[in-house]
Each structure stands twice: as structure tokens, then as C-alpha cells.
C-alpha positions in Angstrom: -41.8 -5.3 -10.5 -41.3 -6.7 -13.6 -37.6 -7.4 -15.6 -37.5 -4.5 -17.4 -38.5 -2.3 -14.3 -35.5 -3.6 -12.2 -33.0 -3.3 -14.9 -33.7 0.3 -15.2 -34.0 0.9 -11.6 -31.2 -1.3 -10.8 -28.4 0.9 -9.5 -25.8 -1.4 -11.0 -24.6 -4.1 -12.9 -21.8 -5.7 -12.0 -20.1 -8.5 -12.7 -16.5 -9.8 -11.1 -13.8 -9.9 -14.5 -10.7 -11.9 -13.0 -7.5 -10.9 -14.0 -3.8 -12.6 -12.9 -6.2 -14.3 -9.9 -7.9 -10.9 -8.8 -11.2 -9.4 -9.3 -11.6 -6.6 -11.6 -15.0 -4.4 -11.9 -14.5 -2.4 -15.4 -16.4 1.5 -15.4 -18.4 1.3 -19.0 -16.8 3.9 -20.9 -18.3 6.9 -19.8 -16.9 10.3 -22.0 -16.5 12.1 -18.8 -12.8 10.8 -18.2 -12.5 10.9 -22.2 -12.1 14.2 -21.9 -9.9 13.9 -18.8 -7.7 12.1 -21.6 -7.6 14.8 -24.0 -6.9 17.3 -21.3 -3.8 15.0 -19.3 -2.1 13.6 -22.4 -2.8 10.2 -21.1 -2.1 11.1 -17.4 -3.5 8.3 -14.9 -4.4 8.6 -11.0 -4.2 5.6 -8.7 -6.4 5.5 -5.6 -5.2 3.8 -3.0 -8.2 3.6 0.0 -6.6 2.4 3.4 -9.8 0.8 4.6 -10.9 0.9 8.7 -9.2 3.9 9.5 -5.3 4.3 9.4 -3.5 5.3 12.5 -1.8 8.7 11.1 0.1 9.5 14.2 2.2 5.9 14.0 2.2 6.8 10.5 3.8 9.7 10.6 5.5 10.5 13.3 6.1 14.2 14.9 9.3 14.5 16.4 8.9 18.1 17.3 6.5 16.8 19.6 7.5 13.2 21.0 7.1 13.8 24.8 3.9 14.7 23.9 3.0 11.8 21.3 4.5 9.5 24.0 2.8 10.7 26.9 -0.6 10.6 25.3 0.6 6.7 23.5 3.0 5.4 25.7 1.7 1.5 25.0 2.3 1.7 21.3 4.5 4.8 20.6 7.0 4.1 18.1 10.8 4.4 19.7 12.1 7.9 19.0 15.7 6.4 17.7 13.4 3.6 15.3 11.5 6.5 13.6 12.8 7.1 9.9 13.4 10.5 9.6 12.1 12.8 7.0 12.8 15.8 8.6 14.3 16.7 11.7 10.6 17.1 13.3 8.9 14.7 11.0 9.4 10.9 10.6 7.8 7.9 9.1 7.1 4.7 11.0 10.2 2.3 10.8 7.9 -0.6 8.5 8.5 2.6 5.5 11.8 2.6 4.3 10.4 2.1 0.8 8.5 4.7 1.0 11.3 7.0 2.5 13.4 6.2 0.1 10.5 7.7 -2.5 10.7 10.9 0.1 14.3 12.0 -0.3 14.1 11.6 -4.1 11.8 13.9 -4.0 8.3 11.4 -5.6 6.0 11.7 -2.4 4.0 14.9 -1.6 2.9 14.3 2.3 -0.4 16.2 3.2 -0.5 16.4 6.9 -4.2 16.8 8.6 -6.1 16.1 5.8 -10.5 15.9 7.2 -13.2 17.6 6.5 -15.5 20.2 9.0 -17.3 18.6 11.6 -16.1 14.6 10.7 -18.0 11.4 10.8 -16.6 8.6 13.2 -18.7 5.9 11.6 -16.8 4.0 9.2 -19.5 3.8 6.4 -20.7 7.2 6.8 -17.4 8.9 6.8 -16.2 6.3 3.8 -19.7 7.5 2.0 -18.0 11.1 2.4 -15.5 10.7 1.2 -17.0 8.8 -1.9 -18.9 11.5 -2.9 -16.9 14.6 -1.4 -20.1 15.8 0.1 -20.4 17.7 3.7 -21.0 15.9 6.9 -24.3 16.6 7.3 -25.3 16.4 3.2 -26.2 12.9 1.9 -25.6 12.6 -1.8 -26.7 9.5 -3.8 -23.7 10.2 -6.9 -19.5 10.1 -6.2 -17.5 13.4 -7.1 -16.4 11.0 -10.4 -20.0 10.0 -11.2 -20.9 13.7 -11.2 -17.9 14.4 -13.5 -19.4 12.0 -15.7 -22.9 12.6 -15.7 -21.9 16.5 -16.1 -20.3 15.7 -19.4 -22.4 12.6 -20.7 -25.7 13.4 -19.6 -26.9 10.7 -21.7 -24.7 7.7 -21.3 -24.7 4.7 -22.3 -25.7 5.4 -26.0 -22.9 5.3 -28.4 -20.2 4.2 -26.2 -18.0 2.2 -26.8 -17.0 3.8 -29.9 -14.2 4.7 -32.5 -11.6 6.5 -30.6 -12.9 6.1 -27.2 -12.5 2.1 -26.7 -11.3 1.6 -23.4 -12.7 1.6 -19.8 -11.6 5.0 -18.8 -11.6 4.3 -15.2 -11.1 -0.1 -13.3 -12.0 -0.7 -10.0 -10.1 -3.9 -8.8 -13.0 -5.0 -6.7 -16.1 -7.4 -6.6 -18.2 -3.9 -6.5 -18.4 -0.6 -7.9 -17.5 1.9 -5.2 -19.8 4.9 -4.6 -17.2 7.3 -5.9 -17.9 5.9 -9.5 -21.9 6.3 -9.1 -23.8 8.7 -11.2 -26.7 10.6 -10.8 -29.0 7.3 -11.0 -26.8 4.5 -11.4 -23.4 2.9 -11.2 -21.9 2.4 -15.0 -20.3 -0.5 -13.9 -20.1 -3.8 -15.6 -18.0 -7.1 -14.8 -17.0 -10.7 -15.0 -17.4 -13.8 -13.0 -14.2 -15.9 -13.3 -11.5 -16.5 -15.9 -13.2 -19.5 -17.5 -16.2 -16.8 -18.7 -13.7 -14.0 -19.4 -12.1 -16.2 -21.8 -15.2 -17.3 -23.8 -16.5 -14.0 -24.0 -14.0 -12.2 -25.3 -13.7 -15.6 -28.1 -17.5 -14.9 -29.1 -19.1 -17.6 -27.6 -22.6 -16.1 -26.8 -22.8 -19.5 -24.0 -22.3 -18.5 -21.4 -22.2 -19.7 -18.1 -25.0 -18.0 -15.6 -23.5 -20.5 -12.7 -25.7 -22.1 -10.4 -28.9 -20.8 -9.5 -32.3 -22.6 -7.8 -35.0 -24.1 -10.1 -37.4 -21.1 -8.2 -39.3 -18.5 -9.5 -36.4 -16.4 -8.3 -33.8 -18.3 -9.5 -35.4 -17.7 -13.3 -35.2 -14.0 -12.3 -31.0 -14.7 -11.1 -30.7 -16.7 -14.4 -32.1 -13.4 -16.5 -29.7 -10.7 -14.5 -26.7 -13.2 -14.5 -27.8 -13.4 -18.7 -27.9 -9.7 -19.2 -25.1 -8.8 -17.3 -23.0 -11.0 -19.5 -24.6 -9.9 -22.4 -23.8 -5.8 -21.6 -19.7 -7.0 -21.3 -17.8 -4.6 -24.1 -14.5 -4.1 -22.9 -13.3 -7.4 -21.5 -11.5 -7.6 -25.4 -9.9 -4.0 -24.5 -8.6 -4.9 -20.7 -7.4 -8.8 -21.9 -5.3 -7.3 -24.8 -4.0 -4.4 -23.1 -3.0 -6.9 -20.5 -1.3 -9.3 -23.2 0.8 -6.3 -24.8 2.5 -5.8 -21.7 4.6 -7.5 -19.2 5.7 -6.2 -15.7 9.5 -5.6 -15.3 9.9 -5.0 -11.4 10.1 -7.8 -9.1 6.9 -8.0 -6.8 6.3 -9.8 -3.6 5.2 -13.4 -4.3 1.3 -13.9 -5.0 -0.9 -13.7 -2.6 1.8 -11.8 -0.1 0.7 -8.6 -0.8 -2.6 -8.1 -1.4 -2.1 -4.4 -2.6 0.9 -5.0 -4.6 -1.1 -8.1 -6.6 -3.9 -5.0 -7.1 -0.6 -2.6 -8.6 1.0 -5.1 -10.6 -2.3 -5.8 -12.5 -2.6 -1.6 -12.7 1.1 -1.4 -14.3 0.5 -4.0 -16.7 -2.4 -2.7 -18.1 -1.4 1.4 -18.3 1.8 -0.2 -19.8 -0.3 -2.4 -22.1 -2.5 1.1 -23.6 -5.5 0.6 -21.9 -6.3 4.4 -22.4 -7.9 3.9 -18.7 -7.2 7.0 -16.9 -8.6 6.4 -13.2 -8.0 3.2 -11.4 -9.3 2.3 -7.7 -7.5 -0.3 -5.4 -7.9 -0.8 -1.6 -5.7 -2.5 1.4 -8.5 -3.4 4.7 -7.5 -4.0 7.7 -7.0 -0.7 9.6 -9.4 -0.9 12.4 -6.8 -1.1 14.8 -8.7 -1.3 18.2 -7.1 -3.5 19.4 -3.3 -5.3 19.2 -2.0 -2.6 17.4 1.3 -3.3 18.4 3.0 -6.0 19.9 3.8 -6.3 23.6 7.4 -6.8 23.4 7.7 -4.5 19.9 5.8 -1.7 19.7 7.2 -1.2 15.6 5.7 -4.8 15.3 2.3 -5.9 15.3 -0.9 -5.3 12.9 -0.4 -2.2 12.1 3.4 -2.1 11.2 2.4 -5.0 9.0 -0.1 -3.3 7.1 2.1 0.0 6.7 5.1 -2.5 5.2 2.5 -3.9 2.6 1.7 -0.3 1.8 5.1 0.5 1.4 6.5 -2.1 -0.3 3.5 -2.0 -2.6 4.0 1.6 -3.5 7.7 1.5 -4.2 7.8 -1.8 -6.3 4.7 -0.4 -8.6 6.8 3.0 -9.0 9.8 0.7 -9.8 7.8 -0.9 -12.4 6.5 2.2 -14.0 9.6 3.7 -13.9 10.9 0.2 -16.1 8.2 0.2 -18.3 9.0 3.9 -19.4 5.3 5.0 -18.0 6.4 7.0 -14.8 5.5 10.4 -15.5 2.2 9.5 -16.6 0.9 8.5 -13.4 0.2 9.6 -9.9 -0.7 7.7 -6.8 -3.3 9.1 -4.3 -4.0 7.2 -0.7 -6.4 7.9 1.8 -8.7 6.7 4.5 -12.0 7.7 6.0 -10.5 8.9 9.0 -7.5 8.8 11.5 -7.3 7.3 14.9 -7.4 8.6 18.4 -4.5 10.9 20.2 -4.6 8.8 23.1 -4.0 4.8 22.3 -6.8 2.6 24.8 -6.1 -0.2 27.2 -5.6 -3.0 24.5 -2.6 -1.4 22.6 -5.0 0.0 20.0 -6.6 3.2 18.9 -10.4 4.1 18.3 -11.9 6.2 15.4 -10.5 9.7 15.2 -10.3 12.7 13.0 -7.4 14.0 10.9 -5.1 12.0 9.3 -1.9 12.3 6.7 -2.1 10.4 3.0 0.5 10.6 0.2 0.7 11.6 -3.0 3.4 9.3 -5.3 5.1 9.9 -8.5 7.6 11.4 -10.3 5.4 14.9 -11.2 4.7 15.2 -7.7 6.4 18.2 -6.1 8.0 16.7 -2.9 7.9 17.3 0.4 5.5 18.2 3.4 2.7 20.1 3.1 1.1 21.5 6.5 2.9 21.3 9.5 3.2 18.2 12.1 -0.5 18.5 13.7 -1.0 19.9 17.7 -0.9 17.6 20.1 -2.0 19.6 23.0 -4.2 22.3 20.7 -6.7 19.5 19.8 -10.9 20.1 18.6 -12.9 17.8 21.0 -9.5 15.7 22.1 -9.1 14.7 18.7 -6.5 16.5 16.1 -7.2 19.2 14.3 -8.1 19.6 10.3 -5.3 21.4 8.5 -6.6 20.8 4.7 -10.3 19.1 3.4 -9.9 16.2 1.4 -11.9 18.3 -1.2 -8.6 20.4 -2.0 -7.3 17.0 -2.8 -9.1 16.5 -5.1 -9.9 20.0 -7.1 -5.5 19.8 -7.1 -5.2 16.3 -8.8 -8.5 17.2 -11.3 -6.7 20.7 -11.7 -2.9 20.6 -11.9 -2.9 16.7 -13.3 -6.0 16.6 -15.1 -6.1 19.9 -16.8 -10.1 20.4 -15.4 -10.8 24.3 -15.5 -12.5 26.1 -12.4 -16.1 26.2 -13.8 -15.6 22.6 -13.9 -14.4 21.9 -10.7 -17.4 23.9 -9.0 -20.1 21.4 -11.1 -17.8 18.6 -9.9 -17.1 19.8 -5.7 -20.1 22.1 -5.6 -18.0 24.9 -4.8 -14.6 25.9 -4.8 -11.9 24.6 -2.9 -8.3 26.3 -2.5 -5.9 24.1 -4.5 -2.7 22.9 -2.9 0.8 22.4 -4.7 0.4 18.9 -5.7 2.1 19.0 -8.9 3.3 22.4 -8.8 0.0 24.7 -10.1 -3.0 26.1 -8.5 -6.0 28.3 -9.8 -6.7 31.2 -8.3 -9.9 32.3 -10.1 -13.4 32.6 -8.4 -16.9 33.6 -9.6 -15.9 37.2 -9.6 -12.4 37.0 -11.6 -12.6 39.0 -14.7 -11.8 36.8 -17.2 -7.5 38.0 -18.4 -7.4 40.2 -22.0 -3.5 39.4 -22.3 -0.9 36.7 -21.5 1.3 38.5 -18.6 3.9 36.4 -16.6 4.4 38.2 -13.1 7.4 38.9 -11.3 7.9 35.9 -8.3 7.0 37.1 -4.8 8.9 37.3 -2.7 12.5 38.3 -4.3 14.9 37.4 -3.0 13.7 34.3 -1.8 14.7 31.5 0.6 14.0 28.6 -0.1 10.4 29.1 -1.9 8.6 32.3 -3.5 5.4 31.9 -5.8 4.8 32.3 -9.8 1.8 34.1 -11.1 0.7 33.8 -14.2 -2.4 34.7 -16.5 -4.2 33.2 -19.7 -6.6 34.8 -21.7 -7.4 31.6 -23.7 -7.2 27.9 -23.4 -4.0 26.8 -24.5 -1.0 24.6 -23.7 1.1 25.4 -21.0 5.1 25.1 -20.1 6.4 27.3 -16.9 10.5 25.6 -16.4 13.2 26.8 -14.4 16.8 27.4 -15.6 20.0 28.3 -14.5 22.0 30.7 -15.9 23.5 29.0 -18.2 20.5 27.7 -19.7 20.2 24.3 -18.0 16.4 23.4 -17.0 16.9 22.9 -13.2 12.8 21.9 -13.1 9.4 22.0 -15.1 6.8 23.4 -12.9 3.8 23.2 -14.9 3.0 21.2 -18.1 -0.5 20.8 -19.2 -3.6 22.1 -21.1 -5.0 24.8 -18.7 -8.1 27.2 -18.8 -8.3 30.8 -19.6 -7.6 31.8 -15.7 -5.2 33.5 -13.6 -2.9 30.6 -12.1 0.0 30.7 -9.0 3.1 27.8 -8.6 5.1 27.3 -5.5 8.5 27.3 -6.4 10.9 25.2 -3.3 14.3 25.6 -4.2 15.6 24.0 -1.3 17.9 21.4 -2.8 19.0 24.4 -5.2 22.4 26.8 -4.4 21.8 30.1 -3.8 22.4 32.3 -6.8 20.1 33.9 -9.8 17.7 31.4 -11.5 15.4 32.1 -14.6 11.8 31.1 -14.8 9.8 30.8 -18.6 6.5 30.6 -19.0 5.9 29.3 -23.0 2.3 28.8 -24.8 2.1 28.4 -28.7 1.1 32.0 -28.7 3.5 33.6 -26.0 7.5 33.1 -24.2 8.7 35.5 -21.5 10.9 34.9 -19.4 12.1 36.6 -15.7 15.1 36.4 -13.0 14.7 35.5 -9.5 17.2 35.7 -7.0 17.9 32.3 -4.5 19.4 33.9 -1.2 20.3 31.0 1.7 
């Protein structure tokens, strides 16, 4: 195989860029999450991968069920009276109070029992699903974001960078591309080694350092890769200047304490800097928990409570710093990890691989609360818990409600359809068969009276810019529901009015070419 044959074979280039100490992999600009950008008015997703397997049951806690959860854990159950409560039958392990706090006002979505149909217990396997949103028993070679891209720039790289597009659209912080970036026949990835290179590529010096390799045949052909991957860098200028315009304004955990919050702080800085980046990957290991889970003496101590305080903290200090940087309704925060652990904790205060699992959604567009129910501990599929959602709905919501991605779309992308949950507030309801609407129409909220939530319908006959808010009667917006660029379509929002009084509240639905507006009626 000769040089030119393994560059075009090659499934990736990628070289590490180091940023603030941490490694950076940059996506090449790939039009795919352009037009993400044109559709989200510069919305951005986080995604935060738990990596080993997180324990969702010490996670989140059902207190509708602790004789149960005890029984079936008594080694490392979590203390009934240390359990932060969200709810009265749903808590949070006691290492979350940063994330609780998030809970009660109202910027974490919690999707209980999130899987797939017949899971993987193998941690590459069910990691490689998840990657590329494909079934258990289908191996795909692209990610559900490469195929986004490939579907919309089939012939990527040429012309890109260009004017008006000049940014990365999507980081990894990572020594590698993940598979969830790959596209049909390779990863658009490119990187740097260290700082010192960073530096005196983005000056123009063409010198640059290839590093040590053996005076070997093979070492030549190192030298030439190293060389050309150097070479291809063209948005280490972007990332370094976004990174210069902006400072962070929250006060993180000291360097190298929390290896998750380092990863965030370098995201805020950046989104707050204009990198018009819209996708961003970061990861916190370590959730393998066989073994020492807990500690003997403390079952809210040990490994795992450690890794769940990193978590929170992390999460609550980036939202701070969005939120100081004026940036906090432009982004959302996904986590999630390739599967939960066992019902029943082993012998050495641990867990083993398992099925279902919870994973938040963060932000301030995020419609708050629980979604699904605490998961069965006695009705369980093969002793392990059962699915309540596919991590598929996951993502058709976020590409749907905060990207603005229409159903046709989202088919190419998932390879069917998937039923959307309330993330941020909207889902589509239209299939394959769904006459396409002739006229605007807002419908009447079912059911009315309500208590606390009743759903919106709503219909589009053209693409067009979207509002649905709810007032009170004297005219005050109690809450915006939906606000995006959406498809033509027939759509449905969850309305909870839980925190609301009971009384008559308006709802308006407002496109540059149509208002209406309609009275519902809160009853508690």
C-alpha cells in the first residue's frame, strides 16, 4: 500500500490540539451541522458520556420502592434519610446537591429507563450502539452525526472551510474522534499534538515538528502522516481566537480536580468566545463499578459517590458560567452511558453490567421534571430493569425540538422514526402517511380543564418560524413553549402547569404569517 492509498483509506486523521492543558480533537467543518446553525439560531448540545457503565439505581434513587431497592442492595444502598429528594418517590444520590439544586429550578429534564430492545452488556459493543444509534443486532460503520453529515455534504471536504462557515461545527475534547462523528467512509477529524505546535501553526510557520520517530522504513512512513496531518490543520486559528475573546466568569474546581469540569470550562469559553461550533463531546471514565462501590463504613462514600460529585459539580459550575457569560439559553447538556448496572449489588460492594439506566438533560430551555416513572423493581426482563424509552427518542427530541431538523430528516438520520419526548417542550407527530397541512390551525388543548398538564396541537403548512407562549390573563408570559424554525408538520407540546395557580391561562401560537390565540382552564 502505497501513501496515497492509506490516506484515502485511512479512516482518520487525527491529531491531539491542546487547549488550557487538555486535548482537543476539532470535527473539519462539515455543512451538515451548518445547517444545524441556521436552523437553532446558534443553539449548542453538550454530550456528556459517563464511561464504564453508571449505576442508575444509586443514581437515582426510587423511594416508592426502598424495601425493595434495599433488599435487592443491602451492601451499598444509599440511606433512605441521606437520599436528596426530588420527589416524594424519587431522589438523587446525596454526592448531587448541585445537581438538585438545578432540579427544583426547573433546568434538568430526568429520563428514567432510558435502553434500547434487546441490550448489549459488553462495554464496547453497547458504547458502539450507542455511537451510531443502530439496533443490537445491526453493525453500522458511520455515527447517527456522521450520517447527518454525509446526508447533507455528500462530498465533503471540498470547499470547506469557507466564507461564512469558519468554524469547527462540532469539538471532541479527546485524543480521538469518537464513532458518533464517523461518516460513511471516514472520520472528518483533524488535530494537534501539543501547545508548542498549536502555537506555530496558527503563526504560519510551515516547520513543524513531526516529534520523534525511528530512522526505519516505517518511521519515514510516521514522519509523512505526522507531516500531512499537520499540513490539513484549518481551524486551529478559529478555536485559539475564539478561545482568546472570552474568559470564564464562574469559579471552577482547581485544575486537574475535576477532570469533567477542566473539559466544560474549555466548552464555555469557547461558545462564549463565537466559535459557531454547535456540537461538542466530553466524557468522565471510571464507571465500572464492580467492585468497591461503596465504602464499608459509608455506603454514600466510595467510587462511585465520587464520580457522581465530579458530575455534579461539573454540570452546575458550567451552567453557572453560561448563565455569567449571557450564553445560557443557547445550550443544552445531554449525559449518558452505554448501560446501567445490575438490580442486585455482588459480594464486593459493586455492581455488574446491567440494562436500563436514567441520564439528564440540563439547561435553562429544558422543560423540567421527570419523565417515565421510577423503574420496577420486582417486574424486571431477565432480572435486569426494564426499558421505558430508546435512547433513539433522545436523540430525534434534541435534533427535533432544539435543532429545528424536520421528520424526513430525522428518518435519513435514525433510519426510522422514533416517538419524540418533551425535551424542550415540542414533538412531531407526523409519519410517512401524514397528509402534508393546507392551513395554519392552532387546536384547542386536550384535556380542558386540566390538572396539572394537557397537550397543544398545532399544524404548519410551510416552513416558518415558530413562537407557542403562555399568558395569564392579564397578559403576562407565564412560559414559551416552543421557539424555533420548524417543518411543514403537524406538531404536539406538553404543557405542566404544576408550579402554576389554578385559574384560566391563554396560550398563542405566532408565525410571520399567522397569531391565534386560545383559553385553557388550570383546575387543582
Amino acid at each position: 500500500m502505497n501513501r496515497r492509498q492509506f490516506l484515502q483509506l485511512s479512516s482518520a486523521l487525527s491529531i491531539p490540539l491542546t487547549l488550557n492543558g487538555l486535548s482537543l480533537s476539532a470535527l473539519a467543518h462539515t455543512p451538515a451541522l451548518h445547517l444545524l446553525s441556521t436552523l437553532s439560531s446558534e443553539r449548542v448540545l453538550v454530550i456528556v458520556q459517563l464511561s464504564g457503565g453508571n449505576d442508575g439505581l444509586n443514581t437515582v434513587i426510587p423511594l416508592d420502592q426502598y424495601g425493595a431497592y434495599q433488599q435487592a442492595r443491602a451492601n451499598i444502598a444509599i440511606a433512605e434519610n441521606r437520599v436528596l429528594r426530588l420527589t416524594p418517590a424519587t431522589g438523587l444520590h446525596p454526592a448531587m446537591p448541585e445537581l438538585k439544586t438545578l432540579y427544583d429550578e426547573g433546568k434538568v429534564a430526568l429520563v428514567q429507563g432510558v435502553s434500547y430492545p434487546s441490550p448489549n452488556l459488553s462495554h464496547f459493543r453497547a458504547t458502539d450502539i450507542w455511537m451510531t444509534a443502530s439496533d443490537s443486532n445491526q453493525f453500522l460503520d458511520s455515527g447517527w452525526a456522521g450520517r447527518f453529515l454525509d446526508m447533507l455534504f455528500p462530498n465533503f471536504p471540498d470547499g470547506y472551510p469557507r466564507e461564512g462557515a469558519p468554524d469547527p461545527p462540532a469539538l471532541q475534547i479527546s485524543s480521538t474522534l469518537s464513532l458518533m462523528l464517523r461518516g460513511s467512509s471516514q472520520f472528518l477529524g483533524i488535530a494537534i499534538q501539543d501547545p508548542d505546535t498549536f502555537y506555530r501553526l496558527i503563526s504560519g510557520n510551515s516547520a513543524v515538528d513531526v516529534g520523534t520517530v525511528p530512522d526505519t522504513t516505517a518511521g519515514d512512513e510516521l514522519r509523512f502522516i505526522r507531516r500531512v496531518g499537520l499540513q490539513s490543520i484549518q481551524y486551529a486559528s478559529q478555536i485559539k481566537a475564539a478561545a482568546d475573546r472570552a474568559q470564564n466568569r464562574a469559579t471552577y474546581p482547581t485544575p486537574n480536580t475535576n477532570r469533567l469540569a477542566d473539559q466544560l470550562r474549555i466548552v464555555a469559553r469557547l461558545i462564549a468566545g463565537g466559535l459557531q461550533t454547535r456540537i461538542y463531546h466530553v466524557s468522565l471514565g471510571g464507571f465500572d463499578t464492580h467492585a468497591a462501590q461503596v465504602t464499608a463504613t459509608d455506603t454514600t462514600a466510595g467510587t462511585h459517590a465520587n464520580l457522581l460529585r465530579l458530575l455534579s459539580q461539573a454540570l452546575s459550575v458550567f451552567q453557572d458560567d453560561l448563565r455569567r457569560l449571557g450564553i445560557a439559553s443557547r445550550v443544552l447538556t445531554m449525559t449518558f452511558s452505554e448501560f446501567g448496572r445490575t438490580v442486585r449489588s455482588n459480594g464486593s460492594m459493586g455492581t455488574d453490567h446491567g440494562t436500563a439506566a436514567p441520564l439528564f438533560i440540563v439547561g435553562e430551555a429544558v422543560r423540567g421534571g421527570i419523565i417515565g416513572v421510577n423503574p420496577s423493581l420486582t417486574n424486571l426482563v431477565n432480572n435486569q430493569l426494564a426499558m421505558q424509552f430508546d435512547f433513539r427518542q433522545i436523540y430525534a427530541s434534541l435534533l427535533a425540538q432544539w435543532f429545528g431538523v424536520g421528520a424526513a430528516q430525522l428518518r435519513a438520520i435514525l433510519q426510522r422514526d422514533f416517538a419524540q419526548l418533551p425535551i424542550t417542550g415540542v414533538s412531531s407527530i407526523n409519519t410517512d402517511s401524514s397528509p402534508k397541512p393546507t392551513r395554519f390551525e392552532l387546536a384547542q388543548n386536550y384535556p380542558n380543564p386540566f390538572n396539572p398538564t394537557t397537550t397543544i396541537r398545532y399544524q404548519l403548512p410551510v416552513s416558518t418560524s415558530v413562537q407557542l407562549a403562555v399568558f395569564d390573563m392579564l397578559g403576562r408570559e407565564v412560559v414559551t413553549l416552543v421557539n424555533a424554525r420548524q417543518d411543514a408538520g403537524m406538531y404536539q407540546v406538553n404543557f405542566d402547569a404544576r408550579g402554576l395557580a389554578s385559574g384560566v391561562y391563554l396560550y398563542r401560537l405566532t408565525t410571520p404569517e399567522f397569531t391565534e390565540t386560545k383559553k385553557m382552564m388550570l383546575v387543582k
